[in-house]
C-alpha positions in Angstrom: 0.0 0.0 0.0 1.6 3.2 -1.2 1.0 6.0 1.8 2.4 9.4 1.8 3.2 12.2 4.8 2.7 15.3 4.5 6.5 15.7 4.9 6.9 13.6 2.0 4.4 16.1 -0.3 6.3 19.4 0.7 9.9 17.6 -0.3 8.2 16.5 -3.4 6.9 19.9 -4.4 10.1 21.6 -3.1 11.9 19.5 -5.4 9.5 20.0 -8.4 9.7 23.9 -8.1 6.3 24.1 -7.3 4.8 26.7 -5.1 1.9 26.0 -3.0 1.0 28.1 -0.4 1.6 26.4 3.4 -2.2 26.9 4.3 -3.0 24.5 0.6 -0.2 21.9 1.9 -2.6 20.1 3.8 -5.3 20.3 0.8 -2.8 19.0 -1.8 -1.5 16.4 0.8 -5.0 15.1 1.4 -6.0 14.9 -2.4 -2.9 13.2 -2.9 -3.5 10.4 -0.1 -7.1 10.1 -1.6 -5.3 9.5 -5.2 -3.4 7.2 -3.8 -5.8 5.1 -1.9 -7.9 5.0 -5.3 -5.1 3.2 -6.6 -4.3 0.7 -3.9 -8.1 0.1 -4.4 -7.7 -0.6 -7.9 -4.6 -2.6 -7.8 -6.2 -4.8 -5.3 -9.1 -5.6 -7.3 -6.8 -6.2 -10.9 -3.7 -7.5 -9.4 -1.9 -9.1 -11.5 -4.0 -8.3 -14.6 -2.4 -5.1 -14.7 1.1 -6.8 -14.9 -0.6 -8.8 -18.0 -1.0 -6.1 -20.8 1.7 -3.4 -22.2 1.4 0.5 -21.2 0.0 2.1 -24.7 3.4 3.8 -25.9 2.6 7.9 -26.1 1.6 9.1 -30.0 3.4 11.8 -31.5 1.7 12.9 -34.8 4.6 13.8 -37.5 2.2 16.3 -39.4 0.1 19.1 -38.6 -3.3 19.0 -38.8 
């Protein structure tokens, strides 16, 4: 199960070069550990299935359109 401290959330935006406000660093740390617990959710319902298929590689179109 992936958990994350508050702590862990202001190194992470410090190290970004993200500015967030102290009074929001408890907001983004709680929509964060609500993220996260989505995912351990999910994971636990497709366990390995997710280990089963390839990521779909990122498409870069070569003309304008």
């Amino acid at each position: 199960m992936y958990e994350v401290s508050e702590e862990y959330v202001r190194a992470a935006l410090a190290f970004q070069g993200v500015p967030v406000p102290p009074d929001e660093l408890r907001n983004v740390h709680l929509r964060l550990s609500l993220w996260m617990k989505a995912l351990n959710e999910i994971e636990a319902v497709l366990g390995e299935q997710m280990n089963d298929v390839d990521p779909i590689p990122p498409v870069y179109p070569q003309e304008e359109f």
